[in-house]
C-alpha positions as semicolon CSV with decimal commas, in nm:
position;residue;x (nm);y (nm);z (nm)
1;X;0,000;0,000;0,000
2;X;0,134;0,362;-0,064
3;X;0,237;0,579;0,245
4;X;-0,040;0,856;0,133
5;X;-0,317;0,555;0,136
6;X;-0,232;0,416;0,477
7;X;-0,236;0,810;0,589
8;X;-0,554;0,823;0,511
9;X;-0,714;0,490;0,560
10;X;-0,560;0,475;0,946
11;X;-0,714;0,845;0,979
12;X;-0,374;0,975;1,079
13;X;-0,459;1,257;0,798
14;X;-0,839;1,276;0,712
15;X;-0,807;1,324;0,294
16;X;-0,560;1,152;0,072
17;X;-0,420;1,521;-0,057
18;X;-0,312;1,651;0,276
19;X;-0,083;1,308;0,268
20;X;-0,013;1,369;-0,067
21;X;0,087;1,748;0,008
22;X;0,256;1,641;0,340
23;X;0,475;1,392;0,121
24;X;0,567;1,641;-0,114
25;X;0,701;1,897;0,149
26;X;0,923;1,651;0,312
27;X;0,685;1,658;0,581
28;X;0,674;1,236;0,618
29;X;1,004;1,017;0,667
30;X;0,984;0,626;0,710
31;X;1,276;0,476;0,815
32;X;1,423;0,769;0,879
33;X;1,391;0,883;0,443
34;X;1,159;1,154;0,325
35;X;0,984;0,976;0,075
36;X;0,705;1,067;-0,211
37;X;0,364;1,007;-0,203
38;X;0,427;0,670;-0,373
39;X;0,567;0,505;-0,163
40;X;0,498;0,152;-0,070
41;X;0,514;0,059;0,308
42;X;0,522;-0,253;0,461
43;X;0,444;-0,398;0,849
44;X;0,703;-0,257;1,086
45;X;0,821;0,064;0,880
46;X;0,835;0,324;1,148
47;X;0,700;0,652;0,980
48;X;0,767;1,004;1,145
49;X;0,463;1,280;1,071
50;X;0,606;1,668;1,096
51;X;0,373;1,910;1,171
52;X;0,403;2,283;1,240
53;X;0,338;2,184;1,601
54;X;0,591;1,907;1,685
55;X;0,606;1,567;1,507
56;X;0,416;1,179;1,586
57;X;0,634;0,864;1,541
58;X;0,449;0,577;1,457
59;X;0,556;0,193;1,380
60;X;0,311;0,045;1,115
61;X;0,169;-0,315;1,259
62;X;-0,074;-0,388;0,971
63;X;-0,197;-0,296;0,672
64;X;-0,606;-0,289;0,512
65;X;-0,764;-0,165;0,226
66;X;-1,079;-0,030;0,466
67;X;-1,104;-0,049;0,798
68;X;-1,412;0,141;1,034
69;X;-1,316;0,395;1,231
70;X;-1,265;0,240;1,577
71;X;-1,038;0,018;1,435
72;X;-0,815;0,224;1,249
73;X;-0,586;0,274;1,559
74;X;-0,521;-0,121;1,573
75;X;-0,296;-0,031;1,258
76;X;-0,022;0,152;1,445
77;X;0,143;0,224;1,729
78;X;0,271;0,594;1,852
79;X;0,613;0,522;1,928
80;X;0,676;0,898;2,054
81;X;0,459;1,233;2,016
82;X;0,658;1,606;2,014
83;X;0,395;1,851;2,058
84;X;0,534;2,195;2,117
């Protein structure tokens, strides 16, 4: 599955373009790589989300097409949260 995708189906970002536009700033590293909209992720990638105020670590632990929304947290795990 592509990074902007699993943004959007785990409702870390609510619309595919905001992952999309957060990819294409540099704003989303996985493995510690910026990377493009593009690309593809697999179980256990550890994905770092910059925002203007501070930045979520996550590690992914699965991967689905759909999922409802009180499930979508079951596919990841924070690993660390920097709020300013």
């Amino acid at each position: 599955m592509r990074i902007d995708k699993f943004l959007k189906v785990s409702r870390i970002l609510k619309r595919r373009t905001l992952a999309q536009q957060a990819c294409e700033k540099g704003k989303v590293i996985i493995n510690g790589k910026e990377v493009k909209p593009a690309k593809q992720i697999k179980i256990g990638d550890e994905v770092e989300l910059q925002f203007t105020g501070g930045a979520v670590k996550f590690r992914i632990l699965n991967i689905k097409e759909t999922v409802k929304k009180d499930e979508a947290a079951s596919l990841y795990e924070i690993i660390s949260e920097d709020g300013n």
